[in-house]
C-alpha positions, -999 to +999 in steps of 0.1 A: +100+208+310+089+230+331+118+237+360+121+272+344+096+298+369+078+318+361+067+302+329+070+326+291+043+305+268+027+337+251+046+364+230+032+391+207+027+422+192-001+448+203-028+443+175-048+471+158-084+447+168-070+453+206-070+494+202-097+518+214-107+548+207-076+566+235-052+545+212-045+520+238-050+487+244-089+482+254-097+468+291-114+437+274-085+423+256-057+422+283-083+397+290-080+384+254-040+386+258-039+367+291-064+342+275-035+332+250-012+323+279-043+303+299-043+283+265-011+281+264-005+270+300-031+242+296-016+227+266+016+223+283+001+206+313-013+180+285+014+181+266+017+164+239-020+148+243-034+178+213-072+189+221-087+171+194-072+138+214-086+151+250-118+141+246-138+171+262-117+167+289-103+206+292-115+235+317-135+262+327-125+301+341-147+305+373-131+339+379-104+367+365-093+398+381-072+422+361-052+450+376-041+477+345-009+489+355+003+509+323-006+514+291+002+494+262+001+505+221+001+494+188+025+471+175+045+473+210+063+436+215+049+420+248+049+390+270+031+374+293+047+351+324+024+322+341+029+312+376+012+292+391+001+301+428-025+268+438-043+238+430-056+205+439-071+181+423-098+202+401-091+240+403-056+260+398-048+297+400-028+305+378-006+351+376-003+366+346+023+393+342+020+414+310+053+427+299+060+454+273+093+435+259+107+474+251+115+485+284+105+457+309+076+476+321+048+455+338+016+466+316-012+448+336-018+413+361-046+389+356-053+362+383-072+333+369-093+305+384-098+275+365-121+244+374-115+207+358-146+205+329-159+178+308-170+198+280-192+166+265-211+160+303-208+199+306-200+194+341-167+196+363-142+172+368-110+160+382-077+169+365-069+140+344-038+118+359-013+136+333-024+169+338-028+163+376+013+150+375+020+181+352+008+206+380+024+191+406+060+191+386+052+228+379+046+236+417+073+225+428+093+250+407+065+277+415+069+271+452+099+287+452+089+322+438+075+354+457+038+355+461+029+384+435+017+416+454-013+420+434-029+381+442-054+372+460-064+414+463-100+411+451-115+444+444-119+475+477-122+510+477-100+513+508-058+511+500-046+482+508 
């Protein structure tokens, strides 16, 4: 299920709502893109418990940094990969890498942190048993890849 690393969930083509006014893709919605594969990432670690059958049990993004590496336009076939870098047993981080599918080139990263949340108590939680077994299974195959260059950077004026 999910032995394959790094992880392909999201696929698409650059939207006209995602343009600005340069006629590239707007800093908010490699956000919006990266989103798709945080959504997507979550449902397979529930798989095949559906959100209407989770019961409020889902998650919250605590923090994102986004590193824009090249530009994308419209109607350009991309890609994001998921790996997953950490967790334990209520936050993951979780590397997004968005690919243009034209030429291979890596667009942008987005590092995500995400915290176990009852959405009905509105307050955190602990992974549910299947999700918590789901993770592991997908660390173990994410064990074995590189560390991305751009994790864990933060934001610093000097060059790293």
């Amino acid at each position: 299920m999910t032995g394959a690393a790094p992880l392909r969930l999201f696929e698409t083509r650059v939207r006209p709502e995602w343009i600005d006014e340069f006629n590239h893709v707007n800093v908010a919605h490699y956000i919006s893109i990266c989103d798709n594969a945080n959504w997507a990432f979550w449902n397979l670690m529930n798989a095949p418990v559906e959100m209407s059958d989770r019961n409020g049990h889902e998650y919250a993004i605590l923090e994102n940094h986004v590193n824009y590496i090249n530009e994308l336009s419209l109607d350009e076939p991309i890609h994001v990969t998921t790996q997953l870098l950490s967790h334990d047993d209520k936050r993951l981080v979780l590397f997004h890498r968005v690919i243009r599918d034209t030429d291979g080139v890596l667009a942008a990263t987005n590092e995500a942190k995400f915290l176990g949340f009852n959405l009905k108590a509105r307050r955190a939680e602990t992974w549910r048993p299947r999700v918590a077994a789901t993770l592991a299974e997908t660390m173990r195959a994410h064990r074995e890849l590189p560390m991305p260059e751009q994790a864990g950077l933060g934001i610093a004026l000097k060059r790293r």
